[in-house]
C-alpha positions as CSV (number, residue, x, y, z in Angstrom):
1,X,-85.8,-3.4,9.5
2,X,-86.3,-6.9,9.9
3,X,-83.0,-9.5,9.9
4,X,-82.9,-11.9,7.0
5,X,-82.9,-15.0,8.0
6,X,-79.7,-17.0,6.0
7,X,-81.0,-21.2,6.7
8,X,-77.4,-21.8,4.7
9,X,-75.5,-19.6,7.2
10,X,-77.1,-21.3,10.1
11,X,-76.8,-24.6,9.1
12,X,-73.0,-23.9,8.3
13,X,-72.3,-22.7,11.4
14,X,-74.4,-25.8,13.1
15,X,-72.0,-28.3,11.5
16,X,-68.8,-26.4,12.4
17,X,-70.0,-26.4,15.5
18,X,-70.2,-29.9,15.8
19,X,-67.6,-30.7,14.1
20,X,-64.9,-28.5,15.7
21,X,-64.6,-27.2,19.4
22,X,-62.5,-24.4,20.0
23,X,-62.6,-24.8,23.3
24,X,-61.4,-28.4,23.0
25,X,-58.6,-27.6,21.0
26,X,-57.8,-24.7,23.2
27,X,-57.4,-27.0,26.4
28,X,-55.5,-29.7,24.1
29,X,-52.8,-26.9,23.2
30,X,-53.0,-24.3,25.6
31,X,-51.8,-22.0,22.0
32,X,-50.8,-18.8,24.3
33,X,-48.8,-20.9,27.1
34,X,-44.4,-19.6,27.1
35,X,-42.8,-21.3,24.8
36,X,-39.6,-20.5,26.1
37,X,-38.6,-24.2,27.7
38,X,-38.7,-25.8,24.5
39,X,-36.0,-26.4,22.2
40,X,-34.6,-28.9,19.9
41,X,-33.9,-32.0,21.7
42,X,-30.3,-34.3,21.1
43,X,-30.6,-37.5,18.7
44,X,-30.7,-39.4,21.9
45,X,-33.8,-38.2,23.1
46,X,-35.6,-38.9,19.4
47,X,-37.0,-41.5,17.9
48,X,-35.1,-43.3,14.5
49,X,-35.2,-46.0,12.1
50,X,-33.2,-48.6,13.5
51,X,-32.5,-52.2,13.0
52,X,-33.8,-55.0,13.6
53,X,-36.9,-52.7,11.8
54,X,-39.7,-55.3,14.2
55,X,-43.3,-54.8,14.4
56,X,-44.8,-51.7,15.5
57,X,-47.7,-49.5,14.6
58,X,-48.8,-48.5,10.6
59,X,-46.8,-45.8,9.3
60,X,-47.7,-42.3,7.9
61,X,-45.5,-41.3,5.6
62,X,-44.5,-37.6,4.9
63,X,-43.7,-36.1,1.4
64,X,-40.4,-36.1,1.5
65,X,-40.3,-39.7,1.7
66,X,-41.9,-40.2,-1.4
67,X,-39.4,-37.7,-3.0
68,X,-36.0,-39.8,-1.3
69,X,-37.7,-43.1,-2.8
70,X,-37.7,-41.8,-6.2
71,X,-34.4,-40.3,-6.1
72,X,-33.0,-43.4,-4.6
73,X,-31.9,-41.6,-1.7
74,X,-33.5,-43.6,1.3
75,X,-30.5,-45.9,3.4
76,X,-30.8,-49.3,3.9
77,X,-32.6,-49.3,7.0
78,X,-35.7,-47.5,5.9
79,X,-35.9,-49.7,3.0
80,X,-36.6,-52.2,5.2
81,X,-39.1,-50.3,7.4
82,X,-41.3,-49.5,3.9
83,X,-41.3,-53.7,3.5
84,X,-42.1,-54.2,6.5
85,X,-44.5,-51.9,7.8
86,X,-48.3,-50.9,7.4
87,X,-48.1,-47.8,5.0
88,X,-50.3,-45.1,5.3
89,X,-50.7,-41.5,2.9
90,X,-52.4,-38.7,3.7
91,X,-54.3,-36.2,1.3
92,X,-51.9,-33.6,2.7
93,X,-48.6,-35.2,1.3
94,X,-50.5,-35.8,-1.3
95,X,-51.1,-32.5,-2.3
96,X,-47.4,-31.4,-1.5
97,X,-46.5,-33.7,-4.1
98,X,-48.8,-32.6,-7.0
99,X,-47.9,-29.3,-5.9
100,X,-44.7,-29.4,-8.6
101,X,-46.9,-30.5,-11.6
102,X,-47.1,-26.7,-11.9
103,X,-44.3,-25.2,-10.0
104,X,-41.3,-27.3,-11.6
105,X,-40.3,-25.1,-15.0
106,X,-41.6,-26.8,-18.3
107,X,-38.5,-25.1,-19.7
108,X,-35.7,-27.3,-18.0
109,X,-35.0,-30.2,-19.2
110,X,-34.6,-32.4,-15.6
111,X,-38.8,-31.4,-15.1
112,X,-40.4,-34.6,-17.3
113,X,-38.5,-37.0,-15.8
114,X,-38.8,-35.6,-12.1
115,X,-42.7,-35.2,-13.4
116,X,-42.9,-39.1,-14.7
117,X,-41.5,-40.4,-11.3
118,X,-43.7,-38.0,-9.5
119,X,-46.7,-39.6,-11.1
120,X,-45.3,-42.9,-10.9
121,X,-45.7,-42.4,-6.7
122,X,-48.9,-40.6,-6.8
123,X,-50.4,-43.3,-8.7
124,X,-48.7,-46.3,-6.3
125,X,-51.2,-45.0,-3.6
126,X,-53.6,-47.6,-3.0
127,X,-56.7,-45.9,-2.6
128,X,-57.6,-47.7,0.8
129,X,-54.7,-46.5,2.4
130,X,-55.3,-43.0,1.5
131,X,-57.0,-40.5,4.0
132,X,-57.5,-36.9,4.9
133,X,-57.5,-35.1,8.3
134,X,-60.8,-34.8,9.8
135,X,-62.0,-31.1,10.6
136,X,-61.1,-31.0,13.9
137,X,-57.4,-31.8,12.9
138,X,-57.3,-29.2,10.6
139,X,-58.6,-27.1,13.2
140,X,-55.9,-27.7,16.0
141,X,-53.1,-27.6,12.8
142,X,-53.4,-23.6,12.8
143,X,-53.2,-23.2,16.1
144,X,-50.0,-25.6,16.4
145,X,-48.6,-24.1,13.3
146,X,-49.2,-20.6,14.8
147,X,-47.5,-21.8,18.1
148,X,-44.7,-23.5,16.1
149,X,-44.0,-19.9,13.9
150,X,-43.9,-18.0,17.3
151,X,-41.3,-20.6,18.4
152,X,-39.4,-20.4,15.6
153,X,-39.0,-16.6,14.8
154,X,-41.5,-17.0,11.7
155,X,-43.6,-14.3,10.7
156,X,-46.4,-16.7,9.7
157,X,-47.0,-19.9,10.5
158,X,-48.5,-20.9,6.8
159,X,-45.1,-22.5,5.3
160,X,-45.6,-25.1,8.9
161,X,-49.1,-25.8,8.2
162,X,-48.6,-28.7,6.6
163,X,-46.4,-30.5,8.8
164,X,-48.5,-29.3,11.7
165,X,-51.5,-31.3,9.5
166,X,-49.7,-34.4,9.1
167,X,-48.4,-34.9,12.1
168,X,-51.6,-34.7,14.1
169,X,-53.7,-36.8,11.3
170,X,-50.5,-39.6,12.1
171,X,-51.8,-38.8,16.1
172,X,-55.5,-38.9,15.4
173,X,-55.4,-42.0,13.6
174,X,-52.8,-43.8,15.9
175,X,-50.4,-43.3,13.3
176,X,-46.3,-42.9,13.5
177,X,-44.7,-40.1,10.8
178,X,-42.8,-41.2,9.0
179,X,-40.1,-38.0,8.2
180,X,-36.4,-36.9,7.2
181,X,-37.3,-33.7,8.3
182,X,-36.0,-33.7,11.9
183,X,-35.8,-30.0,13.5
184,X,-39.3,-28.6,12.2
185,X,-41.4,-32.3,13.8
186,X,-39.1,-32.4,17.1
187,X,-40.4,-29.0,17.7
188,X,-44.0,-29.8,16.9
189,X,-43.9,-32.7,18.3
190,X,-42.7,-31.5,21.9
191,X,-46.0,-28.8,21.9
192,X,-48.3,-31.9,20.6
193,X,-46.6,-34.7,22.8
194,X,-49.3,-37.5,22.2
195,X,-48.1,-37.7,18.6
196,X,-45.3,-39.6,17.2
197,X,-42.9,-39.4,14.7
198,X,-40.1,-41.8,13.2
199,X,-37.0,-40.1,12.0
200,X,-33.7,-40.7,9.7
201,X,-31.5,-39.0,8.1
């Protein structure tokens, strides 16, 4: 019997082609090398807000910024940094955020006004400054997710996948991260080492 010949399938598989390389990404992360040598590194050997804040490249900022904003948790010092600095959202973060608008429980009576704020950030994003990771990002986030699970004792990689994303669209775009979330991007970024991320606490 004759094969079917599927022009969708083959143009699908065309683009993907062209639009992520395996092999590329495979060279860029070596995914199967040990990971035995790395571990978390000392405050020292990190990067964090300090002041004077000075000029440097845009930011990227990850969710969790967003969320110490609106709870009025973020110190002095990064304050300063959000003036000062180029700021830059990702689809990603963005989709962390909206993410509660159905998990939070209608039933307690802190979720409208966590809502309200929430929606007060997500509609502060000017849409210029928003962006999503290209295909080929996406592409290299599993396998650094993947790499970041095996590192860390996880049995999937899934609950990193998102970081793994917005750290490499911050590297692809010549971005810094902006996090709070120390331990999980200090590992990621020591198997991705041409990204960068800016920490506090």
């Amino acid at each position: 019997m004759a094969r079917t010949f599927c022009p969708w399938k083959a143009r699908s598989i065309r683009a993907w082609t062209l639009s992520f390389s395996v092999r590329t990404a495979l060279r860029r992360l070596k995914p199967q090398r040990s990971l035995r040598n790395h571990v978390p590194r000392n405050d020292a050997e990190l990067s964090f807000v300090e002041q004077p804040v000075g000029t440097a490249p845009d930011l990227l900022l990850d969710s969790c910024v967003y969320i110490d904003v609106f709870q009025r948790r973020v110190p002095p010092d990064v304050k300063d940094l959000l003036r000062q600095r180029i700021l830059n959202h990702s689809s990603v973060a963005l989709s962390e955020l909206t993410h509660a608008f159905g998990r939070l429980d209608p039933k307690r009576s802190d979720t409208p006004r966590t809502l309200v704020a929430l929606e007060t950030a997500v509609c502060a994003i000017p849409p210029n400054r928003l962006t999503r990771p290209s295909t080929a990002v996406y592409g290299e986030a599993g396998m650094l997710a993947g790499m970041a699970a095996r590192m860390f004792g996880r049995a999937h990689g899934i609950e990193l996948l998102n970081d793994a994303l917005l750290l490499l669209h911050a590297g692809a775009t010549g971005r810094v991260l902006l996090t709070r979330n120390v331990r999980d991007f200090d590992l990621l970024q020591q198997l991705a080492p041409w990204t960068r991320f800016l920490a506090y606490r």
